[in-house]
Wavefront OBJ file of the C-alpha trace (Angstrom):
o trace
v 141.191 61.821 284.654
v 139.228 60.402 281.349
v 136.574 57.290 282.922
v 137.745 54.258 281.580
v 135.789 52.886 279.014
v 134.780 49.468 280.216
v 133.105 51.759 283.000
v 131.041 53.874 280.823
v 127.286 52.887 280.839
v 127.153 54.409 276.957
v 129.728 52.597 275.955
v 129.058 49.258 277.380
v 125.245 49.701 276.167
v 127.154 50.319 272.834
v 129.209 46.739 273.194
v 126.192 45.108 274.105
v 123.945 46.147 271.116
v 126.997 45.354 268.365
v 127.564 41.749 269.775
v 123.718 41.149 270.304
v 123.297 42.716 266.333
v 125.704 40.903 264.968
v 125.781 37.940 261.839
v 128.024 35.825 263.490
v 127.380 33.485 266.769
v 129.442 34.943 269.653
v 129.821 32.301 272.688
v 130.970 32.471 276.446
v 132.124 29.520 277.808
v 133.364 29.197 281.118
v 137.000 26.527 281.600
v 134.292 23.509 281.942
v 133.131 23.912 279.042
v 129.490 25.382 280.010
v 128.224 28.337 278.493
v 127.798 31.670 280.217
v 127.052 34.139 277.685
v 125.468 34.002 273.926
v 124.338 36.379 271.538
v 121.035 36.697 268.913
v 123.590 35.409 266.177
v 123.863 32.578 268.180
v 120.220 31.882 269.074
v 119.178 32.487 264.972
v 122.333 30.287 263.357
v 121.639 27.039 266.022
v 117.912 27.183 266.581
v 117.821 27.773 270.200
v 116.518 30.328 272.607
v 119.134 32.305 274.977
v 117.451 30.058 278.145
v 118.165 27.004 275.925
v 121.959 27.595 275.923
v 123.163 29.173 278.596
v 123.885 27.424 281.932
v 124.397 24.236 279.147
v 127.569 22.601 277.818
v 128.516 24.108 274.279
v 129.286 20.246 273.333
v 125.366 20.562 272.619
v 126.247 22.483 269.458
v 128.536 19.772 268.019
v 127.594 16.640 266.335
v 129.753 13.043 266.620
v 132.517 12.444 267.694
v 132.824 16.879 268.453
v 130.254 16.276 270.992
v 131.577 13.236 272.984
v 135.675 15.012 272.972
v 134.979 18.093 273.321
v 135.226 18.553 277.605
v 138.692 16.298 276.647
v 140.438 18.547 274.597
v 139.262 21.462 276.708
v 140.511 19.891 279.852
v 143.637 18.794 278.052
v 144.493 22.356 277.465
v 143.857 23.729 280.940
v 146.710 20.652 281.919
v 148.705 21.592 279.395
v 149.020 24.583 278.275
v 149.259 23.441 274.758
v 147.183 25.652 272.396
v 145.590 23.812 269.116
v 142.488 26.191 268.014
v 142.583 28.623 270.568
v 144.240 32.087 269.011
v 143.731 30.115 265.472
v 140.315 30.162 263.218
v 139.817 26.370 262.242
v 136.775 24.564 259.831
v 134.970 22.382 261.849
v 130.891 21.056 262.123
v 127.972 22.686 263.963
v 124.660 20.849 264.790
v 121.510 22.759 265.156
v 118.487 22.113 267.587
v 117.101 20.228 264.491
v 119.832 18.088 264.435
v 121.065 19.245 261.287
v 124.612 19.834 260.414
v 126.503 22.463 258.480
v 130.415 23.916 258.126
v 131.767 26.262 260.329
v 134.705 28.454 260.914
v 135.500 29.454 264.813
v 138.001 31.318 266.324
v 138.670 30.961 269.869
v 140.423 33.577 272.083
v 140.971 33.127 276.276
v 140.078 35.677 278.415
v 141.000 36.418 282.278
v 137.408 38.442 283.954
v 137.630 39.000 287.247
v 140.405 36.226 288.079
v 138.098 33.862 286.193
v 139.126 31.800 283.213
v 136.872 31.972 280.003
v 136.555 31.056 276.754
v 134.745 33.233 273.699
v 134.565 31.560 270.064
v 133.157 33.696 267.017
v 131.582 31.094 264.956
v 130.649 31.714 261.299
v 127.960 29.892 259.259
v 130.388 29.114 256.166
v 127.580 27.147 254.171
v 127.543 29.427 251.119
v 131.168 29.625 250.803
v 131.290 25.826 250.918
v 128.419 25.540 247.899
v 130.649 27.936 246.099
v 133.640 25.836 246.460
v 131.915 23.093 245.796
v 130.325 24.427 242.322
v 133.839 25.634 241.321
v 135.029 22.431 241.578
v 132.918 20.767 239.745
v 132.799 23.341 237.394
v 136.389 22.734 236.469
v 135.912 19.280 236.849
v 132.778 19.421 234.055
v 134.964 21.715 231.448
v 137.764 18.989 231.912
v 135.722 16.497 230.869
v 133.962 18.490 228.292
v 137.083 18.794 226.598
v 138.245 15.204 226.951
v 134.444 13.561 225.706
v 134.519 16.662 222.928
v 137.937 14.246 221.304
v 136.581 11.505 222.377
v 133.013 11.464 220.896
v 134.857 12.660 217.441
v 137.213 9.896 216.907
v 134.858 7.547 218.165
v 132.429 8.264 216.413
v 133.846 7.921 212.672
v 135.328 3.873 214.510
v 131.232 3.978 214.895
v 130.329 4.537 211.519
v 132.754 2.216 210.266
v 131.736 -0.214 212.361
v 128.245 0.028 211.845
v 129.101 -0.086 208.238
v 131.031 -3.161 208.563
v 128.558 -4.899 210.394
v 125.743 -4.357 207.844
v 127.721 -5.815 205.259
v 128.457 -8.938 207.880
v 124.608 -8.980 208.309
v 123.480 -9.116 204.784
v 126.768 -11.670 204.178
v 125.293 -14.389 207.056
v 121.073 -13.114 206.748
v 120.822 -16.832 206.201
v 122.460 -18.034 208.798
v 120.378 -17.083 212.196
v 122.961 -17.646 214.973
v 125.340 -15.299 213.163
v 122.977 -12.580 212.248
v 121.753 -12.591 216.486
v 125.401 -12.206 217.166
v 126.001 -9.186 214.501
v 122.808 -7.422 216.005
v 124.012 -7.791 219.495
v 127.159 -6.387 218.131
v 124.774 -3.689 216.665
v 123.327 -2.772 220.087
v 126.135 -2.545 221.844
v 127.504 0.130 219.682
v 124.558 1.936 219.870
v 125.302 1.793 223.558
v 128.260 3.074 223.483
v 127.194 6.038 220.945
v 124.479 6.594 223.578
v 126.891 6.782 226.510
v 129.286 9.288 224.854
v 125.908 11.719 223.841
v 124.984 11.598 227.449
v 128.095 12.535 228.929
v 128.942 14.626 226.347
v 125.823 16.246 227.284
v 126.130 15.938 231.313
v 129.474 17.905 230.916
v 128.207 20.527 228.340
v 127.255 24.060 229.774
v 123.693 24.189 230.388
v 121.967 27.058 228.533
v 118.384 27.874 229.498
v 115.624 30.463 227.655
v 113.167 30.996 229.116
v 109.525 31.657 227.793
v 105.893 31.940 228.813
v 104.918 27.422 228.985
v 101.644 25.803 229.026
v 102.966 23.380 231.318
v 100.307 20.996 231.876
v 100.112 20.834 227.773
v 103.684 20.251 227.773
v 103.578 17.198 230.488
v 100.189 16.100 228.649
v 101.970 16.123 225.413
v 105.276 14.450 226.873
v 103.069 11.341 227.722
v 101.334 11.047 224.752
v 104.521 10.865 222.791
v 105.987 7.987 225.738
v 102.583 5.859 225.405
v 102.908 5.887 221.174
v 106.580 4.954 221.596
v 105.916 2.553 223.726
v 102.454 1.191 223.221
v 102.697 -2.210 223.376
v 104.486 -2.651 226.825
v 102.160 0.550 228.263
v 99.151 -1.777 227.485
v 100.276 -5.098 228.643
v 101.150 -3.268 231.919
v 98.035 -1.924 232.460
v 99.514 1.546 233.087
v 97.223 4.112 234.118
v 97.899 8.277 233.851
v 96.612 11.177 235.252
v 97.382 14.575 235.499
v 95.713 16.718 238.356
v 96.753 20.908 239.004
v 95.227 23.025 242.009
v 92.521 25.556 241.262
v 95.402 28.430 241.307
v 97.869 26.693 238.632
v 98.634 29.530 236.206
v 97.843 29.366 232.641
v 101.587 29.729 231.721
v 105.031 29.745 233.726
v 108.302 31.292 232.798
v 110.597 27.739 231.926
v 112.713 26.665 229.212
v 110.246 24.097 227.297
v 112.804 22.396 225.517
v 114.968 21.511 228.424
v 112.419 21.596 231.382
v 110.511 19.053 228.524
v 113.869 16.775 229.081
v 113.332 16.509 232.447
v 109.489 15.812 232.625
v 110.624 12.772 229.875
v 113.334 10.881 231.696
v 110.752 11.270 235.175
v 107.938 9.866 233.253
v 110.127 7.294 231.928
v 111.341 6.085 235.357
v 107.867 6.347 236.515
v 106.782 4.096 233.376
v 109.671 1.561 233.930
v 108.779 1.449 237.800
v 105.571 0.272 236.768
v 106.149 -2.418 234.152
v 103.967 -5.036 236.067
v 100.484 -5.200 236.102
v 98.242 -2.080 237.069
v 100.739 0.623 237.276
v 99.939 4.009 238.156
v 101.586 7.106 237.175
v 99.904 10.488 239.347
v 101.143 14.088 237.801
v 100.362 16.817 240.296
v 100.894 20.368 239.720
v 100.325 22.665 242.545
v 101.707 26.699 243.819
v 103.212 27.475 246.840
v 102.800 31.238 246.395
v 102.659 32.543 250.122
v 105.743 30.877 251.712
v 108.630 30.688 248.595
v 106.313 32.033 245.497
v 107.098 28.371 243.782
v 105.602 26.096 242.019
v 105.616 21.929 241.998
v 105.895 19.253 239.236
v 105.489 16.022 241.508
v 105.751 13.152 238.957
v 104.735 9.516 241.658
v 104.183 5.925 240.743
v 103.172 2.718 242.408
v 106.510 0.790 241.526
v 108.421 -0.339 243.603
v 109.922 2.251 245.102
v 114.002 3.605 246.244
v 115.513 2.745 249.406
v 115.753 5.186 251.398
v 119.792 4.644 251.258
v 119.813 5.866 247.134
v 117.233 8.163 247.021
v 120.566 10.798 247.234
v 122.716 9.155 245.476
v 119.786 8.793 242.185
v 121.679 12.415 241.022
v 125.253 11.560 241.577
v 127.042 10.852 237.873
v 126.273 7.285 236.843
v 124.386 6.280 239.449
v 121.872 3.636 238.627
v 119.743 0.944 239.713
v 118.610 -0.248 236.378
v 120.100 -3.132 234.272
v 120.526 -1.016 231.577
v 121.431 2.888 231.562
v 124.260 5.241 231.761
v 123.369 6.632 235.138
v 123.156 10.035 233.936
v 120.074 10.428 233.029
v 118.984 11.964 236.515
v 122.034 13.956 236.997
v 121.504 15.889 234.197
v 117.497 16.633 235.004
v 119.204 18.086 238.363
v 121.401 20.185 236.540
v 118.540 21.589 234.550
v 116.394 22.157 237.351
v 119.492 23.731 239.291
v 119.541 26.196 236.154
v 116.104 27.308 236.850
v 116.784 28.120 239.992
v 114.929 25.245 241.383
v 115.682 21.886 243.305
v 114.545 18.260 242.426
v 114.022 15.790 245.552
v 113.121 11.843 245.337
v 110.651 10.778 248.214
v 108.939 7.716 249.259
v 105.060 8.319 248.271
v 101.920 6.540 249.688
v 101.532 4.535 246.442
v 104.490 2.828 247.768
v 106.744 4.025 244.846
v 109.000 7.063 244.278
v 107.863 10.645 244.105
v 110.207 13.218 242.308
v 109.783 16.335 243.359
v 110.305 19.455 241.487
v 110.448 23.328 242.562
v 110.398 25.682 240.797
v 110.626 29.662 241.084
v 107.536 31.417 240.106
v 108.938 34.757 238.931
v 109.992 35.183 235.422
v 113.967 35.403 234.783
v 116.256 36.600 231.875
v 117.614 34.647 230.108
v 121.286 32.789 231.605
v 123.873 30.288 230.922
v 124.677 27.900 233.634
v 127.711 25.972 233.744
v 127.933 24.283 236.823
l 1 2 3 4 5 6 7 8 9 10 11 12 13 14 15 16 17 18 19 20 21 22 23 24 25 26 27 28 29 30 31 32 33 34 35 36 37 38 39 40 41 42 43 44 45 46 47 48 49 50 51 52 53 54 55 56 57 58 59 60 61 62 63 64 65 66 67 68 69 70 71 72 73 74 75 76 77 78 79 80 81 82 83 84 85 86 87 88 89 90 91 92 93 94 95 96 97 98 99 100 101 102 103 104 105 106 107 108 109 110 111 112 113 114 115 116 117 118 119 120 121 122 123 124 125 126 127 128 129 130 131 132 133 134 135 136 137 138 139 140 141 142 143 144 145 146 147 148 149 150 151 152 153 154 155 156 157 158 159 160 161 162 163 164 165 166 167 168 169 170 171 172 173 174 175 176 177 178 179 180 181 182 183 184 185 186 187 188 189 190 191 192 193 194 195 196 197 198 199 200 201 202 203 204 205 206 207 208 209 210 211 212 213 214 215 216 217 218 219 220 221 222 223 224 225 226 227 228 229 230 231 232 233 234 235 236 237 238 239 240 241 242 243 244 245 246 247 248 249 250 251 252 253 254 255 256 257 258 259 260 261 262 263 264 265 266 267 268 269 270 271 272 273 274 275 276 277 278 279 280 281 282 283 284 285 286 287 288 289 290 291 292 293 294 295 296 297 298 299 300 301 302 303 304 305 306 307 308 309 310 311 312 313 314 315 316 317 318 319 320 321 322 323 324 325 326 327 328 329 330 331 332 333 334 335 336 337 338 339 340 341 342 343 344 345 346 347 348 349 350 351 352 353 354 355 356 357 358 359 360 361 362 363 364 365 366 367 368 369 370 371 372 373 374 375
């Protein structure tokens, strides 16, 4: 008679090295909810050692209101009968020892060992799928509106023209007459506003093509300044604005960015940082510094002494017309995020100890082809 399987030492030694090897975090839990049995999967997706989890309740794993319902629902279903995720795979949240959070998908199947009832869920970090989704959608949502501002900015623009043409006629017609010229210039300005607006999100929705070349880039943020304090001089000197620019020892020569757009971003941060600081003694800080053993990276970390973000918005300072200015279009920031997210890189807003806002910028040290990013 063949040995049953379950009974062969190979075999189960077999069993055990799959489940420990595996991606995905395979849990044990007994009817009360407390875990028996967890693989490596487990221990390298949550954050927590094997002694950490088992002999605990799995609710551990789940953040609010998961956490507080869980033993509920499970003893719900041991009273019931009544199956609503077990024998189905489902999307739900999972909480590491960090206390972050990220997606999920977990199947649940019950088991019967040894006249005891348990529980095993296979639990999948979905985060990249997610990011996907996430860039598809607002991929279509960005060609969509593409499209509509590509119409838009067209016919607008020759109603512009016209009016712009009108109302230098109107100008010249009342230059004597000083309350209606100040009304025909604020006339002015607002259309220039409104040209503005439909550039910028003509441009936020527009695909995002970088090339890439070898960039002095402490020339490049010198030179970006220079061209800020001539344009504006006056207000730069009544504000008593001070600038420096500081790079470690190791700061290459040269980096592999796109100048023209990576120069975009570097001007609408330096802007913010000036506007921040229109009071007396301002203080704008450029550092530039490598982080070549842990990501092989390097930082643009553009601070001032304003008046800083609240914590609340210093998210929400990249989300499509967003602002906390009088004046802007909110998308100013957005689109510096899509730039840096076409190099590869991320952009962060902080808190600094000036007590104004740091932005943040990392950036991949390797050189890359050249690539069109639409997202």
């Amino acid at each position: 008679m063949n040995q049953k399987p379950k009974s062969n030492p190979v075999y189960q030694e077999q069993l055990a090295a799959i489940l420990d090897n595996a991606v995905d975090a395979i849990i044990t839990i007994s009817k009360r909810g407390v875990m028996v049995a967890v693989n490596r999967g487990t221990e390298k997706m949550f954050g927590y050692s094997n002694s950490e989890l088992v002999g605990n309740n799995i609710n551990m794993l789940m953040p609010t209101p998961y956490h507080e319902n869980h033993d509920e629902y499970l003893a719900k279903y041991l009273e019931s009968g009544i199956r609503k995720i077990i024998g189905i795979g489902r999307e739900v949240i999972g909480r590491r020892k960090d206390g972050s959070v990220f997606p999920i998908h977990l199947a649940v199947s019950e088991i019967h060992l040894h006249d005891e009832q348990l529980f095993t869920g296979i639990i999948r970090d979905i985060s990249d799928v997610k990011a996907v989704e996430k860039k598809l959608v607002q991929n279509e949502r960005l060609a969509a509106i593409g499209q509509m501002m590509a119409g838009l900015a067209h016919e607008s623009r020759n109603a512009l023209q016209k009016s712009h043409a009108c109302l230098t006629n109107l100008a010249f017609d009342v230059r004597e007459q000083p309350e209606s010229l100040d009304l025909v210039h604020k006339v002015q300005n607002a259309l220039d506003h409104l040209n503005s607006l439909l550039d910028e999100v003509r441009d936020y929705a527009a695909p995002i093509v970088i090339k890439k070349s070898q960039v002095n880039l402490e020339s490049l943020i010198s030179e970006t300044w220079q061209q800020i304090s001539i344009a504006h001089a006056e207000s730069i000197e009544q504000a008593d604005i001070s600038f420096s620019l500081e790079t470690t020892d190791d700061f290459p020569g040269s980096v592999m960015i796109d100048r023209v757009r990576l120069g975009q971003v570097i001007w609408n941060l330096l802007e913010n940082a000036r506007t921040a600081c229109d009071s007396k003694h301002g203080k704008i800080e450029v550092n530039l510094k490598c982080n070549r053993n842990l990501k092989n990276t390097f930082q643009v970390v553009i601070s001032d002494n304003g008046p800083g973000i609240p914590s609340t918005n210093t998210q929400l300072v990249f989300e499509p017309f967003f602002t906390t200015k009088t004046k802007g279009t909110g998308l100013g920031l957005a689109i510096c995020k899509r730039i840096v997210d076409a190099h590869s890189g991320t952009i962060a807003l902080v808190n600094n100890e000036l007590g104004g806002a740091s932005f943040v910028c990392e950036l991949p040290m390797e050189p890359s082809s050249t690539q069109s990013i639409n997202d």
